[in-house]
OpenMM code with the backbone's topology and positions (N, CA, C; nanometers):
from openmm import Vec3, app, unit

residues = "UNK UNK UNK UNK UNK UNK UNK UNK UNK UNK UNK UNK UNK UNK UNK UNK UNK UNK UNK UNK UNK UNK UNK UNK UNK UNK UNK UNK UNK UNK UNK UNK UNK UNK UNK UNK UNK UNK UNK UNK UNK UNK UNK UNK UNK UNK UNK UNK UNK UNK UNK UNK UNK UNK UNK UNK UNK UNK UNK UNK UNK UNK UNK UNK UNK UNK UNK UNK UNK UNK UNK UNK UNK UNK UNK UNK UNK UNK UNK UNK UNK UNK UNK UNK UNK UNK UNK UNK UNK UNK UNK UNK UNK UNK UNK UNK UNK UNK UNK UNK UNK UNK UNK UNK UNK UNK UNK UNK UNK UNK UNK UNK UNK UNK UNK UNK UNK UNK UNK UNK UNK UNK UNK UNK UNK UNK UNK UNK UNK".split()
positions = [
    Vec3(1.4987, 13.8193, 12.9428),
    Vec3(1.5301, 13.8537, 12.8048),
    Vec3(1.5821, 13.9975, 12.8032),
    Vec3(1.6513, 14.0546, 12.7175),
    Vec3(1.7205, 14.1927, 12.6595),
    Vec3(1.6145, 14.2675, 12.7723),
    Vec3(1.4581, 14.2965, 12.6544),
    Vec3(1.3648, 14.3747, 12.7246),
    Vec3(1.3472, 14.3732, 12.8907),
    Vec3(1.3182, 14.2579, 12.9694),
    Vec3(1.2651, 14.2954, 13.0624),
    Vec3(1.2857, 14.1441, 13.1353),
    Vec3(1.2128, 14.1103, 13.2615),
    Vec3(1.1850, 13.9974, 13.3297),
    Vec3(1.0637, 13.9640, 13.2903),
    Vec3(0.9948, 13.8306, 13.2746),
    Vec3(0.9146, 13.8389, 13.3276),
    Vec3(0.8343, 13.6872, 13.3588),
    Vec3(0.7337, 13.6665, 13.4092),
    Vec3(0.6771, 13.5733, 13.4909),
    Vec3(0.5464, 13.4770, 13.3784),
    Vec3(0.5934, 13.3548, 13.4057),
    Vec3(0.5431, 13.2230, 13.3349),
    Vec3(0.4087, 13.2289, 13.4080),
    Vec3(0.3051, 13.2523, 13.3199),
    Vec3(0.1596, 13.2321, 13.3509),
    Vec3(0.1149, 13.1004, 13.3241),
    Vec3(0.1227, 12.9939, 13.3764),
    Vec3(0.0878, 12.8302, 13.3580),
    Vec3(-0.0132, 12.8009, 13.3571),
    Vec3(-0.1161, 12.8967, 13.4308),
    Vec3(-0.2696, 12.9099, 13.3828),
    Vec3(-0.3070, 12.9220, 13.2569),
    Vec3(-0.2012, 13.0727, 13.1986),
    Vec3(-0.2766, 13.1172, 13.0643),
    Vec3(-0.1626, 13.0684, 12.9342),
    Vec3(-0.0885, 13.0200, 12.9855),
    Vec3(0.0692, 12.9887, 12.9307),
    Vec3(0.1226, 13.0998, 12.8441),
    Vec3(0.1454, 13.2312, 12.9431),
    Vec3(0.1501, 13.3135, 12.8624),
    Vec3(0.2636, 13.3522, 12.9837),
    Vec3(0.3706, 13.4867, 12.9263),
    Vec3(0.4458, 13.5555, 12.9934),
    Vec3(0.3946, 13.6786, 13.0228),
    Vec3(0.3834, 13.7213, 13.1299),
    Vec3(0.3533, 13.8636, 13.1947),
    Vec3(0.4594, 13.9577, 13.2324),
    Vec3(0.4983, 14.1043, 13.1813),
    Vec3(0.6082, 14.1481, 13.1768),
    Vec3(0.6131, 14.1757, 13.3708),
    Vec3(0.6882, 14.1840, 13.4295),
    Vec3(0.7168, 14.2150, 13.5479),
    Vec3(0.8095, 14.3339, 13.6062),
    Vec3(0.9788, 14.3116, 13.5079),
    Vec3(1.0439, 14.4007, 13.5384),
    Vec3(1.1154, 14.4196, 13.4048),
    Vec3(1.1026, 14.6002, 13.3488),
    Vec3(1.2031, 14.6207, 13.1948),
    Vec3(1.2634, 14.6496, 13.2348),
    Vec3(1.4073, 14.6452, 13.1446),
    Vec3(1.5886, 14.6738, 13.1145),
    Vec3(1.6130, 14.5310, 13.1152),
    Vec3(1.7044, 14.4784, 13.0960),
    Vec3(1.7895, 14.4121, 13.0448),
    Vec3(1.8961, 14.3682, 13.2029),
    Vec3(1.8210, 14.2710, 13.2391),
    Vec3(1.8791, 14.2393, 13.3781),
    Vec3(1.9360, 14.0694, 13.3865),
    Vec3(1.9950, 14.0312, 13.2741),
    Vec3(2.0298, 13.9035, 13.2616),
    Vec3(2.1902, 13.8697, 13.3314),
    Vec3(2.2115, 14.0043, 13.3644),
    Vec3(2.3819, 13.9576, 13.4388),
    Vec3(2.2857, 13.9471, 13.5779),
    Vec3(2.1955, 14.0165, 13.6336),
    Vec3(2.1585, 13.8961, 13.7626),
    Vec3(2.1258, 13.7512, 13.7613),
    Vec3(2.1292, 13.7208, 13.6344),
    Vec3(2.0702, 13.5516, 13.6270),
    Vec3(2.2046, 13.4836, 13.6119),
    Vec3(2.3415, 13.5354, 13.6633),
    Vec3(2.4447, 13.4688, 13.6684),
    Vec3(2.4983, 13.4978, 13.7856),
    Vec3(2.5286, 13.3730, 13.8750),
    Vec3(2.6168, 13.4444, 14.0224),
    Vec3(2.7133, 13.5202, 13.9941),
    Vec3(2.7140, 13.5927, 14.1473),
    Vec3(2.8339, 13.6881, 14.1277),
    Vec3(2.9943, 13.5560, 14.1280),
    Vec3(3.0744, 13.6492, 14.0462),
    Vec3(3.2289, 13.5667, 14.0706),
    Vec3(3.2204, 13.5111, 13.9229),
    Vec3(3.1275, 13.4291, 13.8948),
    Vec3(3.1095, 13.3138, 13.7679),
    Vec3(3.1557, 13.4094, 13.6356),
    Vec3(3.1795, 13.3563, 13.5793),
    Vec3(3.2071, 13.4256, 13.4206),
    Vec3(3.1100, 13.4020, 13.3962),
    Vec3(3.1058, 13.5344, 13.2650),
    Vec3(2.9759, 13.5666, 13.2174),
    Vec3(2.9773, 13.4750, 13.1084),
    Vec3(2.9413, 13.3444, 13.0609),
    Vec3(2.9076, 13.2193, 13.0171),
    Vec3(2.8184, 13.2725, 12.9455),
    Vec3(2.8167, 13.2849, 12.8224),
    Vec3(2.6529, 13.3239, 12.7624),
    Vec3(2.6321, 13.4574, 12.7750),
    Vec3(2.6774, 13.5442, 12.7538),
    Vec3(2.6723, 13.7070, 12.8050),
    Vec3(2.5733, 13.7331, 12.6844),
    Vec3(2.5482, 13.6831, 12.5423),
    Vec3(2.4447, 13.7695, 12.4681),
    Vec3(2.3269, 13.6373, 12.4503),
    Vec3(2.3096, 13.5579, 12.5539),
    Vec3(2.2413, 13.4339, 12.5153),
    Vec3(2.1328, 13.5118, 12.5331),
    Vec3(1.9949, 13.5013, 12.4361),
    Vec3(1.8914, 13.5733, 12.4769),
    Vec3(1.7600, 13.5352, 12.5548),
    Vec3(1.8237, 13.4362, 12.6060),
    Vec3(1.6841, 13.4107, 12.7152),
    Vec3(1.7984, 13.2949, 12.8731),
    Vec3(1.7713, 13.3728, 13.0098),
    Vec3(1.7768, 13.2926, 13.1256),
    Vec3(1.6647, 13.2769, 13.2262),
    Vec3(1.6284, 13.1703, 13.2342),
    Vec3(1.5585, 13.1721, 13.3206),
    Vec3(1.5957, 13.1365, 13.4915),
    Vec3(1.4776, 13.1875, 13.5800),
    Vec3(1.4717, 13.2288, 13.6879),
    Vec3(1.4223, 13.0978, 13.7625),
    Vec3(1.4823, 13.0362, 13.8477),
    Vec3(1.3525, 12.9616, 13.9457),
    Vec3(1.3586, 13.0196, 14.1153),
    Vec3(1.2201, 13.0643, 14.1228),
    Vec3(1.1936, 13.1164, 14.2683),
    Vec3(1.0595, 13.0034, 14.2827),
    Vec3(1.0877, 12.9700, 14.3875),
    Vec3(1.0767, 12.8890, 14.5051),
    Vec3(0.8960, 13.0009, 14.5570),
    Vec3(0.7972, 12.9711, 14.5376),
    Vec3(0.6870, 13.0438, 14.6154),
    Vec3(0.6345, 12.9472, 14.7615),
    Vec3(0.6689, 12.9722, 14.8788),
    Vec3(0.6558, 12.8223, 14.9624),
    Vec3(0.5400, 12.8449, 15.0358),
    Vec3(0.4787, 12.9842, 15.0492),
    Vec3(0.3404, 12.9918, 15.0490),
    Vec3(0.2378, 12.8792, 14.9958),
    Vec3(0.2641, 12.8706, 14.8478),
    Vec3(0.1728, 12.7850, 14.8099),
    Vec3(0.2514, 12.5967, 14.8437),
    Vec3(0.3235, 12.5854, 14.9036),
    Vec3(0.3285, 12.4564, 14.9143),
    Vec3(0.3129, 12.4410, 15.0433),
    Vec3(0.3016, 12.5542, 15.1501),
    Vec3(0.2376, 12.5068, 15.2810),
    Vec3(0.0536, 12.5831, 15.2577),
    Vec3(0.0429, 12.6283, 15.1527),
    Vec3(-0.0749, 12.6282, 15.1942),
    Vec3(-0.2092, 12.5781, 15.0259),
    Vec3(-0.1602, 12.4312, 15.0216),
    Vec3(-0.2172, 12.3852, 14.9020),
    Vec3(-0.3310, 12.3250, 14.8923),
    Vec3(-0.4348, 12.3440, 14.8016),
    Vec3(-0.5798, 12.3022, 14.8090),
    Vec3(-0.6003, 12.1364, 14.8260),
    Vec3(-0.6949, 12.0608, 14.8311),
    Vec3(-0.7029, 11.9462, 14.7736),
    Vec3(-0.6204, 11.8599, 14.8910),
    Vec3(-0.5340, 11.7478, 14.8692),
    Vec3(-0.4572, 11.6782, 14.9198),
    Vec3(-0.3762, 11.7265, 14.9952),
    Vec3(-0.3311, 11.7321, 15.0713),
    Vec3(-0.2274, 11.8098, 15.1508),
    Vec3(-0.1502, 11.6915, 15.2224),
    Vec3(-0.0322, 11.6917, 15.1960),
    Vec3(0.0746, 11.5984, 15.2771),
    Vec3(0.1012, 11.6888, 15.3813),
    Vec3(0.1042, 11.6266, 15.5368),
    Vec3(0.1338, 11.6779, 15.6740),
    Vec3(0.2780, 11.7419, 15.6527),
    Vec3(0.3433, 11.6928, 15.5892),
    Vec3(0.4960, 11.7265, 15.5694),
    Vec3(0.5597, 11.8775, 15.5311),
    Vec3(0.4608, 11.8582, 15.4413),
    Vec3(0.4917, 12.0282, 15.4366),
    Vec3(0.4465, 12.1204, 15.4874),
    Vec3(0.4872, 12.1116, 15.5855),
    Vec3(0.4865, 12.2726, 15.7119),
    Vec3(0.5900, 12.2104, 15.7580),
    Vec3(0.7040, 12.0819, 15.7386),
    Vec3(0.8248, 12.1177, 15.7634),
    Vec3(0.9469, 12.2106, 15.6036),
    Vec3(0.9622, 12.2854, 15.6875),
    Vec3(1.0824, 12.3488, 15.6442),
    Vec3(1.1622, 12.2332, 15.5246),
    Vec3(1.2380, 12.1698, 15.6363),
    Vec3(1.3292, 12.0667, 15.5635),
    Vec3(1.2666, 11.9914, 15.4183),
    Vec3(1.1274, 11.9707, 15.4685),
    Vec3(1.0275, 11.8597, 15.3354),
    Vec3(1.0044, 11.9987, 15.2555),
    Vec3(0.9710, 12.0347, 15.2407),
    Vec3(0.9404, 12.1550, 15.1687),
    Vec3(1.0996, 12.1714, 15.0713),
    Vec3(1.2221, 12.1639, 15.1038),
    Vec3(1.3219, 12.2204, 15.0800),
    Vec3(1.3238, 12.0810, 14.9337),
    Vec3(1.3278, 11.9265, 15.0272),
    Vec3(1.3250, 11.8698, 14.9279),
    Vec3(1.2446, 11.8443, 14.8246),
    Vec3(1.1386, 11.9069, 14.8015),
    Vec3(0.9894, 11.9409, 14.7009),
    Vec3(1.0464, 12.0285, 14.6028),
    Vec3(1.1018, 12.1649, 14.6800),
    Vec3(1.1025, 12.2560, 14.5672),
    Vec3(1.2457, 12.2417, 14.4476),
    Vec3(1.3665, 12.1826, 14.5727),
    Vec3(1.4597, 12.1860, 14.4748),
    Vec3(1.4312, 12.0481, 14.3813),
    Vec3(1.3907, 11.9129, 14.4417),
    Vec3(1.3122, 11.8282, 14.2983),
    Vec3(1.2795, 11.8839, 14.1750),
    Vec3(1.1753, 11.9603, 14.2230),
    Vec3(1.0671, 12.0124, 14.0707),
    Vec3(1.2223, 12.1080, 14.0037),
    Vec3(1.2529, 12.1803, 14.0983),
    Vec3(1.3578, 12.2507, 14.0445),
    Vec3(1.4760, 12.2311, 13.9089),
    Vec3(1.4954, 12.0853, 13.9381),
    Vec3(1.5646, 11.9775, 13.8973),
    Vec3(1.4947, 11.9288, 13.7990),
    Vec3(1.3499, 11.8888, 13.7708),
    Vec3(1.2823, 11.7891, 13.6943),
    Vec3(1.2800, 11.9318, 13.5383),
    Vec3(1.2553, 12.0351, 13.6489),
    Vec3(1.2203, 12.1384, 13.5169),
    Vec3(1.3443, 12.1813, 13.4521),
    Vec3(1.4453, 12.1971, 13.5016),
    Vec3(1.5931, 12.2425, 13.4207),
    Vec3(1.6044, 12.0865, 13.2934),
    Vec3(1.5706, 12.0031, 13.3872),
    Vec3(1.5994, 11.8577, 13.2874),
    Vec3(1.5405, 11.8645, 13.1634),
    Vec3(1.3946, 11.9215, 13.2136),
    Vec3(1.2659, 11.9646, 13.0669),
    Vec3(1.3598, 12.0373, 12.9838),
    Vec3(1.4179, 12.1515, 13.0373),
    Vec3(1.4177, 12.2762, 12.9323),
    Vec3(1.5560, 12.2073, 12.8622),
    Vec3(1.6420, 12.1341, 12.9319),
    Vec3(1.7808, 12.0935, 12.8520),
    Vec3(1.7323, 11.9938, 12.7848),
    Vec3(1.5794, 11.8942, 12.7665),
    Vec3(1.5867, 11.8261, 12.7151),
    Vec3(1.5040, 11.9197, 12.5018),
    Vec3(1.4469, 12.0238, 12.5865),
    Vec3(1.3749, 12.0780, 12.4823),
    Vec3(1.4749, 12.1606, 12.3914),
    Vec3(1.6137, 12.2480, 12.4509),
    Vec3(1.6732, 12.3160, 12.4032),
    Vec3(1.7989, 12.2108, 12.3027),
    Vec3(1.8135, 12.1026, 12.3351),
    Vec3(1.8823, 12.0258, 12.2364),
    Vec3(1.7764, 11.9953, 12.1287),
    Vec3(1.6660, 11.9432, 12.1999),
    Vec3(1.5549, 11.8641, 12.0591),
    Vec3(1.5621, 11.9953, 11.9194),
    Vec3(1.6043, 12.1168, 11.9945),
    Vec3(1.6042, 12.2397, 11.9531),
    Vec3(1.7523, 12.3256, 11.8122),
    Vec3(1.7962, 12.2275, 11.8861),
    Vec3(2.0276, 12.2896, 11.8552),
    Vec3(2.0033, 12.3866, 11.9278),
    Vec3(1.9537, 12.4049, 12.0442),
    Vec3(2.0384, 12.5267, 12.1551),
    Vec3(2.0897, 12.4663, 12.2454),
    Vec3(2.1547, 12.5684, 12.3052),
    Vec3(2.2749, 12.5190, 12.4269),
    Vec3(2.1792, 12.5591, 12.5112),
    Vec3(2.2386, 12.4854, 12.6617),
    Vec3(2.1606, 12.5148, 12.7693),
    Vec3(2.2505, 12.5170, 12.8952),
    Vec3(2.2458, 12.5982, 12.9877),
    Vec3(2.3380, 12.5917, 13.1395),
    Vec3(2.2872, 12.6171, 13.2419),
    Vec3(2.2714, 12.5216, 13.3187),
    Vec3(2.2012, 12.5342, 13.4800),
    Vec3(2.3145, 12.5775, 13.5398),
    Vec3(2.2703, 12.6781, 13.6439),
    Vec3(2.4089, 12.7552, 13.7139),
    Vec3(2.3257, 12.8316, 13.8550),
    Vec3(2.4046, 12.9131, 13.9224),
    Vec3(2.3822, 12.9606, 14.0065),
    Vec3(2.3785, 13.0670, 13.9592),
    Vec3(2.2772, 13.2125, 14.0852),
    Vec3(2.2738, 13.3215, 14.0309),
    Vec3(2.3091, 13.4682, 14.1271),
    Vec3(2.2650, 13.5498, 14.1319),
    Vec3(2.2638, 13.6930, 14.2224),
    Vec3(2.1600, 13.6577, 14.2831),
    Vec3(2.0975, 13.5763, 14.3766),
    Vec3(2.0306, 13.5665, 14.4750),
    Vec3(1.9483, 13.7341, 14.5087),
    Vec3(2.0585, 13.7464, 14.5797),
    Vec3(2.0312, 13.9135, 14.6297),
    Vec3(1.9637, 14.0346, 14.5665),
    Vec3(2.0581, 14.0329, 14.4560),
    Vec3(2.0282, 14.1148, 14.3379),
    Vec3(1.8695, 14.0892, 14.3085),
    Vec3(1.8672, 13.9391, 14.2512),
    Vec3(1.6869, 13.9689, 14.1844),
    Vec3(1.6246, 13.9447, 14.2676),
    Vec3(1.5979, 13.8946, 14.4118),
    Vec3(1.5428, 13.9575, 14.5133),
    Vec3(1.4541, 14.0763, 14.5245),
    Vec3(1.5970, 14.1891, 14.5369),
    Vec3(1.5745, 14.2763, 14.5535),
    Vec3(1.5107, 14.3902, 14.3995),
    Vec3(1.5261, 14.3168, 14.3290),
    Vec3(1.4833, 14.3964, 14.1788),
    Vec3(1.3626, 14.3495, 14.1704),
    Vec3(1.3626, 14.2785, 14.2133),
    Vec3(1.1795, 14.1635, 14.1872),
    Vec3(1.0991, 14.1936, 14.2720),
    Vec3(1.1330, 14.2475, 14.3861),
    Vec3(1.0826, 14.2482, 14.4964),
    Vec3(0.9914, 14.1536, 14.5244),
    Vec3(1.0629, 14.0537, 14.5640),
    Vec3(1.0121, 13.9217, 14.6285),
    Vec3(0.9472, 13.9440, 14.7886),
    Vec3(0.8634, 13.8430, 14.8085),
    Vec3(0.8595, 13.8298, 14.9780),
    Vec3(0.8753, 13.7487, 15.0097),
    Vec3(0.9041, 13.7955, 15.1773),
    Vec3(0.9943, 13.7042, 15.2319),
    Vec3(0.9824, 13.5318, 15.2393),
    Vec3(0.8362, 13.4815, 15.1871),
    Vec3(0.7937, 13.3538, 15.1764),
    Vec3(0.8612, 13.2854, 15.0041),
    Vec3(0.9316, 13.4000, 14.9326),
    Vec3(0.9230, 13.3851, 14.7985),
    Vec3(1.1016, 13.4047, 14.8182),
    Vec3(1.1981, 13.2602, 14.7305),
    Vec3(1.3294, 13.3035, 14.7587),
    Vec3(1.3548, 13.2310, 14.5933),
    Vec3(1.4512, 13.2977, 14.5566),
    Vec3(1.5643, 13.2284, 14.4227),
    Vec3(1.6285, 13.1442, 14.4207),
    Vec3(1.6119, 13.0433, 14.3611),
    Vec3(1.6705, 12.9478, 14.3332),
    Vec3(1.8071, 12.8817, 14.2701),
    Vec3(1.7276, 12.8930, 14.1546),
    Vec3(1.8621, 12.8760, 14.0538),
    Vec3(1.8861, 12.9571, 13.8988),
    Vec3(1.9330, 12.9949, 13.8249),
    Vec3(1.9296, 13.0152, 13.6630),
    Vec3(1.9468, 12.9552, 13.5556),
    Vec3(1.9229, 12.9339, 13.4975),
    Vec3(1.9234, 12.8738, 13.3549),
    Vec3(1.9223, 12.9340, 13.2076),
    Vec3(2.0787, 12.9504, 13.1833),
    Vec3(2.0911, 13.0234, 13.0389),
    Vec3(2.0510, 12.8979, 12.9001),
    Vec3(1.9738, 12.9988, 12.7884),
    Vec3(1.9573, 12.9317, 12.7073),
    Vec3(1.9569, 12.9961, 12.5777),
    Vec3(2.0532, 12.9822, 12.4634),
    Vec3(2.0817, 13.0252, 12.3927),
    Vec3(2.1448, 12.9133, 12.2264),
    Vec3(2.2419, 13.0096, 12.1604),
    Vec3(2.3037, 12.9336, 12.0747),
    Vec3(2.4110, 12.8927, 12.0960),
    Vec3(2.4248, 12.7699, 12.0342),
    Vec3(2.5656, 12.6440, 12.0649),
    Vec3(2.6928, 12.7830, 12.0084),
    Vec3(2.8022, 12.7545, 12.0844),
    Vec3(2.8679, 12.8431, 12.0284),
    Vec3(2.9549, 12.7588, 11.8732),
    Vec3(2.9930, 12.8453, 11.7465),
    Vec3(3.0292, 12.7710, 11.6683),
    Vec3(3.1836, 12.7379, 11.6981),
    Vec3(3.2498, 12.6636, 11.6580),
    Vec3(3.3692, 12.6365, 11.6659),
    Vec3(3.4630, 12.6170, 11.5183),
] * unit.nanometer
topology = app.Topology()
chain = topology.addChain("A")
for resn in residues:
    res = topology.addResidue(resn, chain)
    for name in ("N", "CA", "C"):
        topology.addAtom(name, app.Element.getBySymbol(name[0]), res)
């Protein structure tokens, strides 16, 4: 958002601020037009693979491969962009799954190295015509 980044608490379903300024041109790859330049909310998906090789309860053998792991995260990845485009119409907002600055919020987020970016998702107003 404008203010700041910040991180989906699914425990408390609350947002926790992480990083302020106004860093929403990293939530668009480099090259892409800026699609949505005053949309006021994109979201982030990073990938934490810590917790899917190291998960309580049930554990499928599979994930401590690389490859199975890859197809887990980009799934959910997928199931959740579907959620938010299905919530932002029920809504009249527009919605765009896209690619992003990898690098950039990486390095602004300071991720580790078990923790990588995914994809972005702008969500805003339909433009009028």
């Amino acid at each position: 958002m404008p203010e700041g980044i910040y991180l989906y608490d699914a425990f408390h379903h609350r947002l926790l601020p992480i990083v302020t300024g106004d860093l929403r041109a990293l939530a668009i790859g480099q090259g892409q037009p800026n699609v949505g330049a005053k949309a006021p909310v994109r979201l982030i998906c990073i990938v934490d693979v810590n917790k899917l090789s190291n998960t309580s309860g049930y554990q499928e053998p599979g994930l401590q491969d690389p490859e199975i792991q890859k197809s887990y995260y980009y799934v959910d990845t997928g199931l959740i962009a579907g959620n938010v485009y299905l919530f932002a119409a029920s809504q009249g907002l527009a919605s765009w799954f896209h690619n992003c600055n990898k690098s950039g919020l990486t390095a602004k987020l300071n991720l580790r190295a078990d923790q990588r970016v995914l994809f972005g998702q702008t969500v805003g107003y339909p433009v009028k015509k």
